[in-house]
ZAMARGU-4260 file (C-alpha; in steps of 0.2 Angstrom, whole numbers, plus 5000, padded with zeros to 4 digits):
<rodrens>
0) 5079/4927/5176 | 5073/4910/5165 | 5092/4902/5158 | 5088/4903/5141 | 5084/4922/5143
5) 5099/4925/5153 | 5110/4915/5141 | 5104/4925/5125 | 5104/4942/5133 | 5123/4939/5138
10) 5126/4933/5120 | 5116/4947/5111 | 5131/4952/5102 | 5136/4936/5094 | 5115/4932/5091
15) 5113/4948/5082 | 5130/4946/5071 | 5123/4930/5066 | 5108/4939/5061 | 5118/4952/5053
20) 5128/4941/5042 | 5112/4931/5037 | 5104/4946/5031 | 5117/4950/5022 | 5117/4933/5012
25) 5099/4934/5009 | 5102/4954/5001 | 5117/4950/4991 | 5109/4937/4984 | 5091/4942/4979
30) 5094/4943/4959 | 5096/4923/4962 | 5084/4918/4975 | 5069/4911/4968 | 5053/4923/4969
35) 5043/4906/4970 | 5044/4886/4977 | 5033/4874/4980 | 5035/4868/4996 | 5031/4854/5010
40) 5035/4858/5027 | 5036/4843/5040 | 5027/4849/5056 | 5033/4857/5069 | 5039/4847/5083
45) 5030/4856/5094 | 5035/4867/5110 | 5047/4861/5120 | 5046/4861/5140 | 5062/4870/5141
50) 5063/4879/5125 | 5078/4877/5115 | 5085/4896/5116 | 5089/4909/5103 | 5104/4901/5094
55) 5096/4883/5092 | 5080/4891/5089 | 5089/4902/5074 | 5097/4883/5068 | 5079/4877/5067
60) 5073/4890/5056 | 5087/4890/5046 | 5084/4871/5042 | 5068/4871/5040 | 5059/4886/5035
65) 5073/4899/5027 | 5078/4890/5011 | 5058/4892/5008 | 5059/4911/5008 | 5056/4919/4992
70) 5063/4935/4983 | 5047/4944/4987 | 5061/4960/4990 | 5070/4957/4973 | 5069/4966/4956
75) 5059/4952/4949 | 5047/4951/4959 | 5031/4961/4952 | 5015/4951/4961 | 5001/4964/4968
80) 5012/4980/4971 | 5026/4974/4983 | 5041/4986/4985 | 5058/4981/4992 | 5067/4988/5007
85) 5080/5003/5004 | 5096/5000/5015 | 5090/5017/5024 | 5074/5007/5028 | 5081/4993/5034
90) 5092/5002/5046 | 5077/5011/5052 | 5067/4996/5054 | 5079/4986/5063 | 5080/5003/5076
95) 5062/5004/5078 | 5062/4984/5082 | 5077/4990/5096 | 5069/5003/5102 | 5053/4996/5103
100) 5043/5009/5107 | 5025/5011/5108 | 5019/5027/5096 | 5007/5033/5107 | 5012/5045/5120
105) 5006/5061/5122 | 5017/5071/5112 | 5030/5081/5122 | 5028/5068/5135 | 5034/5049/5138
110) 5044/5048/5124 | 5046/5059/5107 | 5039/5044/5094 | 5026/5054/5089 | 5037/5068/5086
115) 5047/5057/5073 | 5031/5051/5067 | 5025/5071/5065 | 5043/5073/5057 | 5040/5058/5044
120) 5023/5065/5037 | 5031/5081/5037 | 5043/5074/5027 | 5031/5065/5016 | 5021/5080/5013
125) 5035/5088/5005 | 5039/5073/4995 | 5023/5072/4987 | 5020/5092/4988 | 5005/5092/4998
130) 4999/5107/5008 | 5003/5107/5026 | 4985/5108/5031 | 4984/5088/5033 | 4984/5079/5048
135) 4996/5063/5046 | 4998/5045/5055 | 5003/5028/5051 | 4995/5010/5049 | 4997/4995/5044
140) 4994/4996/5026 | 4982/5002/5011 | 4969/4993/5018 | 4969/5001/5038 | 4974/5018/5030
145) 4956/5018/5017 | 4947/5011/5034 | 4954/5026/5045 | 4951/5040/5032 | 4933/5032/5031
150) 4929/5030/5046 | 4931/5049/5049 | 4920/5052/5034 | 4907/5041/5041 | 4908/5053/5054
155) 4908/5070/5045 | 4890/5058/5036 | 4882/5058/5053 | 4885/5075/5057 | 4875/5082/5041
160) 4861/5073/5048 | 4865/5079/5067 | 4870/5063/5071 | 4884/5055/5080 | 4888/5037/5073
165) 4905/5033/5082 | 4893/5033/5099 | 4878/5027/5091 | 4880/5016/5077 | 4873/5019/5062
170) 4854/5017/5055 | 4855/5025/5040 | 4859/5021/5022 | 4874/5031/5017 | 4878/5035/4999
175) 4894/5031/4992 | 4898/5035/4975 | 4915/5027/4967 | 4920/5021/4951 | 4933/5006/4952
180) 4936/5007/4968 | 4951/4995/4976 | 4944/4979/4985 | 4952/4987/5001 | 4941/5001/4999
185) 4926/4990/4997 | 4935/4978/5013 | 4931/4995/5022 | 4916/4998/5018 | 4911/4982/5026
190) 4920/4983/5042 | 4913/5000/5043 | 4896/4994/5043 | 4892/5004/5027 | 4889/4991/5017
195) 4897/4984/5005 | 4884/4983/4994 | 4879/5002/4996 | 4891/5010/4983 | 4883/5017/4970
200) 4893/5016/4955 | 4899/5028/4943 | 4903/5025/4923 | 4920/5027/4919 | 4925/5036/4900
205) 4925/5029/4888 | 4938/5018/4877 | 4949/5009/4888 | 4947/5017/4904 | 4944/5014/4922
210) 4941/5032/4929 | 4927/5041/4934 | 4917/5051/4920 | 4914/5067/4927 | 4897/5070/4919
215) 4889/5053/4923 | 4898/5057/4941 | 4886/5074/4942 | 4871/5063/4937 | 4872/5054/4951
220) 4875/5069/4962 | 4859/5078/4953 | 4849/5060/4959 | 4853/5062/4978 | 4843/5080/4978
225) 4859/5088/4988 | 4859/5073/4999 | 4878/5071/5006 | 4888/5057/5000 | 4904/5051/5000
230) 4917/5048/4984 | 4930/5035/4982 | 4940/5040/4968 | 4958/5032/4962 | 4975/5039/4960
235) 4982/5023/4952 | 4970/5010/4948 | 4975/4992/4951 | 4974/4985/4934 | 4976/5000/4924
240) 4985/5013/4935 | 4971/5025/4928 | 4968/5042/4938 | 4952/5052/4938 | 4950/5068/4936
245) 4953/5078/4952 | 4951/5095/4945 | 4932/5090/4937 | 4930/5083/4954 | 4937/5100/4962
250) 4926/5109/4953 | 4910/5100/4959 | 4913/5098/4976 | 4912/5117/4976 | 4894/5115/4970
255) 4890/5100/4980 | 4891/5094/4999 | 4900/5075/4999 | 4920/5070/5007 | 4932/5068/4994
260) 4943/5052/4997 | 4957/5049/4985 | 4964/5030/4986 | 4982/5032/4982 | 4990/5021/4988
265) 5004/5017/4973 | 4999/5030/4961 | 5002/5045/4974 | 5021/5041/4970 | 5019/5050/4952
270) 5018/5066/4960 | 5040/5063/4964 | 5043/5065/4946 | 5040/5081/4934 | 5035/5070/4920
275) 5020/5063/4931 | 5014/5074/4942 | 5001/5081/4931 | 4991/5065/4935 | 4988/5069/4950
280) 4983/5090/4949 | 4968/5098/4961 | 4973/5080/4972 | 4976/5092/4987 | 4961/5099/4989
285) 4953/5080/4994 | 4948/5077/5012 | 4958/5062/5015 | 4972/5052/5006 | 4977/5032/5009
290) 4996/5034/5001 | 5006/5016/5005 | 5024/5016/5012 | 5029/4997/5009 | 5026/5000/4990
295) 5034/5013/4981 | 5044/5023/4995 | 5051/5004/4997 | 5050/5003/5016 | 5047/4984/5025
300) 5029/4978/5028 | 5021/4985/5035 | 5018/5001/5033 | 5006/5014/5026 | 5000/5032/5030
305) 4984/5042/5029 | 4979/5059/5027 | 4964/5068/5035 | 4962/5088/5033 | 4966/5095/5050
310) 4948/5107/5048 | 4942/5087/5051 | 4952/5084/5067 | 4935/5082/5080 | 4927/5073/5068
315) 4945/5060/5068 | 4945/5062/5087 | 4926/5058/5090 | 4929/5042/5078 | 4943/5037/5088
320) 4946/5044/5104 | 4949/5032/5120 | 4933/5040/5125 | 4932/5028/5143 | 4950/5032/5149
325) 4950/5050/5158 | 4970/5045/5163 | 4972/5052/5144 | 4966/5069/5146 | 4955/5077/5132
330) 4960/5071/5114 | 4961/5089/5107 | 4969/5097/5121 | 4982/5084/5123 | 4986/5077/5108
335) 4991/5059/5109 | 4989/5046/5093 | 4980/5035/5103 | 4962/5045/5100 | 4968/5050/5079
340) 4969/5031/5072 | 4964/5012/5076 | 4975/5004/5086 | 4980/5008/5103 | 4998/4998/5101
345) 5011/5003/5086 | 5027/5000/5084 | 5038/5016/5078 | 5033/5013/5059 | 5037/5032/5056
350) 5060/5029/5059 | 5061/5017/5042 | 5052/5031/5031 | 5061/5044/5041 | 5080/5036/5038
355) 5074/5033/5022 | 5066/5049/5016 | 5082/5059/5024 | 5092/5045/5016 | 5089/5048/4998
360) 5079/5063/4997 | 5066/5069/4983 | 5081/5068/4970 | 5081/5049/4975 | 5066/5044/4974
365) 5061/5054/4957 | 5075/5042/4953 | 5067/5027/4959 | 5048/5033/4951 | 5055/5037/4933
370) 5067/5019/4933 | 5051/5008/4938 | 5041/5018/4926 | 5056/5015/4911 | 5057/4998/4917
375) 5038/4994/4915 | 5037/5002/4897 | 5050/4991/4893 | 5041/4977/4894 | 5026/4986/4885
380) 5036/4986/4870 | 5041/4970/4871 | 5024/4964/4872 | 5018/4973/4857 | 5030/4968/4848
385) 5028/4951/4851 | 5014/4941/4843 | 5012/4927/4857 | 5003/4943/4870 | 4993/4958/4869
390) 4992/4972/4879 | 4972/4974/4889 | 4976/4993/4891 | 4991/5007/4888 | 5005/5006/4900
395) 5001/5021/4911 | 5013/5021/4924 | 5022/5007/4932 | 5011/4992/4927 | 5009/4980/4914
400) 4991/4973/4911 | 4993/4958/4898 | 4985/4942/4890 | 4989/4929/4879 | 4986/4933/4860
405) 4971/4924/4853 | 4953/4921/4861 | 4956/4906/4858 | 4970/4906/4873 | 4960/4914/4883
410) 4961/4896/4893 | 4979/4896/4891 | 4983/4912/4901 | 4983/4903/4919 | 4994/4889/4915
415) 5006/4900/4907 | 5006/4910/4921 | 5008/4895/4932 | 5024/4890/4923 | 5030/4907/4922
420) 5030/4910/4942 | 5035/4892/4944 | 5051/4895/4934 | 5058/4905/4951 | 5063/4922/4940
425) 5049/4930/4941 | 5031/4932/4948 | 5016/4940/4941 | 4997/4941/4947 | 4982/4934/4937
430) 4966/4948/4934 | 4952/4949/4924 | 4952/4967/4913 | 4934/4970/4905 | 4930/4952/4905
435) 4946/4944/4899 | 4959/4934/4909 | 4974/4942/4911 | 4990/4946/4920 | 4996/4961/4930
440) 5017/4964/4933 | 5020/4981/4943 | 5036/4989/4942 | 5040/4996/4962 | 5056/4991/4968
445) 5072/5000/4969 | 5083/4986/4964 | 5073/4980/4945 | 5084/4985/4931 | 5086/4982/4911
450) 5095/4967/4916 | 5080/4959/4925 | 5067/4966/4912 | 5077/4954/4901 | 5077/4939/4911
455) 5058/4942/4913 | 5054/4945/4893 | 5064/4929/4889 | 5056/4916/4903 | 5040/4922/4895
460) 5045/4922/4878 | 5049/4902/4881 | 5036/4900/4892 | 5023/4905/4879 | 5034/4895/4867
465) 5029/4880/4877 | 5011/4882/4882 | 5006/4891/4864
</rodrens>
């Protein structure tokens, strides 16, 4: 065995309480670590002959790379959608990095990962009260879990036309029909080889609204003269956190042939709470669901499931079988992950929703829905209270799409913001919001509190002072 290996394997103990106590640090002290820095990093010295082993290497990082690591985890951070990591999680992470097992197998044999990984979706399903005729597994994030669910509808496309385009490739225009669709969704498109160009797109209702108009939606169905199509439609979206109407849809899928795919990949999380649920009635009747783990269920990048109606298992297994390796056996006969999703190698991304769901339960994360949600409509009010901004559109859920009061600052909004996430207590996103520049804050981590809401309001407060 190489020295250095032999060294570090013999010191594990003492490597990992370092770790440990590191972590620990960085946790305890996340209200105070800034959630942005500007930064020059000298270049690496390069790799060394003999390498320096784990301890030095740990002292390297540490000097020159850890006192650059933001609060992305912490309560103020509230860039994209970016949830933190539950102790439950983090425990569960750091196993499935012990462990290190492969989520493959064929279940029942070589290992029982895709039994935990079963156990978590089963666990999710009840979270978010969703039927148990879904078929389950994890990827990487929003962006693989749209491109898997699809991709099996590209599938179930060629089959209305008695084709097969997993084996061979697709000549056809396919319809897809979508309102505001997420750039993920659109990102899949592409790497399907649909087109990205191909969507067709749908009005939304009017007022200040980003979903789907239900009657313009049965226009465009009318137009296509019962060919199929697939719909895109959005539980949560990104400026907005609108949700279209999936009863409306319910109803015309009964009249018309298309697959349903719901893009819920934050906004699924309303269904843990009474108060919001209702956005989100008739969603179990879709054929596929993208829900993301590493946002609101606040899990640690990555992680992200999908959901595909188990009637469509063939059409999954067809998509993605390991169709040149006989050693596996036939995908429906012996089930294994391997022939259900992309990737061929995962590591056990199921055990840190597992720990975390058995952790804390629907009680806790009802709690964790309704405090982001309170949170965000805190800073609603402050905004409308406050001359300096103006709210682009009603706070919905859990974020907080603003500008800068006055056309006239329309040019102001980016340095402002620039100044705000260079302050180090918080960090927001720019957008644009029906044609104006704005900003979006999302309220999704565990930790955010009336304390932090605070600190936010009043670094933008001055901020605005400043720029204004």
């Amino acid at each position: 065995m190489y020295q250095h290996l032999h060294t570090d394997f013999g010191e594990l103990d003492s490597l990992l309480e370092q770790v440990k106590e590191q972590a620990g640090n960085y946790l305890g002290d996340l209200h105070n670590r800034p959630v942005s820095t500007t930064f020059e990093v000298d270049d690496i010295p390069g790799l060394s002959e003999e390498g320096l082993g784990a301890a030095k290497a740990l002292e390297q990082f540490n000097s020159r790379l850890e006192p650059l690591i933001v609060a992305s985890s912490g309560p103020r951070y509230l860039g994209f959608v970016t949830g933190g990591s539950t102790p439950a999680s983090i425990a569960g992470d750091w196993l499935a990095t012990i462990y290190d097992q492969n989520t493959q197998a064929v279940k029942g044999e070589g290992d029982i990962s895709a039994v935990i990984e079963q156990e978590a979706v089963k666990l999710l399903l009840a979270l978010f009260d969703l039927p148990s005729d879904f078929f389950g597994g994890f990827v990487t994030g929003a962006t693989m879990s749209n491109f898997t669910c699809l991709a099996v509808a590209r599938q179930w496309y060629g089959r209305q036309l008695g084709k097969d385009y997993a084996r061979d490739g697709i000549r056809d225009k396919v319809h897809v029909l979508t309102a505001t669709p997420h750039s993920s969704s659109v990102k899949s498109l592409a790497m399907l080889g649909l087109g990205s160009r191909n969507i067709l797109k749908v009005d939304t209702l009017g007022g200040n609204r980003e979903a789907i108009d239900p009657d313009d939606l049965e226009k465009r169905i009318l137009e296509l003269e019962g060919a199929p199509f697939i719909l895109i439609s959005s539980a949560g979206t990104v400026n907005t956190v609108d949700f279209d109407n999936f009863e409306a849809i319910g109803k015309l899928r009964k009249k018309h042939n298309f697959w349903w795919h719901i893009d819920a990949a934050f906004g699924g999380f309303a269904a843990c709470s009474p108060e919001y649920e209702h956005l989100l009635k008739g969603w179990e009747d879709a054929d596929s669901i993208t829900i993301d783990c590493h946002k609101w269920l606040n899990v640690p990048y990555e992680n992200a499931f999908f959901l595909v109606r188990k009637e469509h298992n063939l059409l999954q297994a067809e998509t993605f079988q390991n169709s040149n390796a006989p050693y596996l056996g036939d995908p429906m006969e012996n089930f294994s992950y391997l022939n259900f999703l992309p990737e061929n190698s995962r590591r056990l991304r199921a055990l840190p929703v597992w720990f975390t769901l058995m952790a804390y339960g629907k009680k806790g994360y009802r709690h964790i829905v309704e405090n982001s949600v309170e949170m965000t409509l805190l800073m609603g009010d402050f905004i409308v209270q406050n001359p300096k901004f103006d709210l682009l559109a009603p706070v919905r859920l859990n974020t907080v799409c603003f500008t800068l009061s006055g056309e006239e600052n329309q040019e102001n909004v980016r340095p402002f913001l620039t100044a705000l996430n260079r302050s180090g207590k918080v960090f927001m996103t720019p957008t644009v919001y029906q044609g104006k520049k704005g900003i979006r804050a999302a309220f999704v981590n565990w930790m955010t509190s009336k304390e932090d809401v605070t600190i936010i309001t009043e670094q933008m407060d001055r901020i605005a002072e400043e720029i204004l």
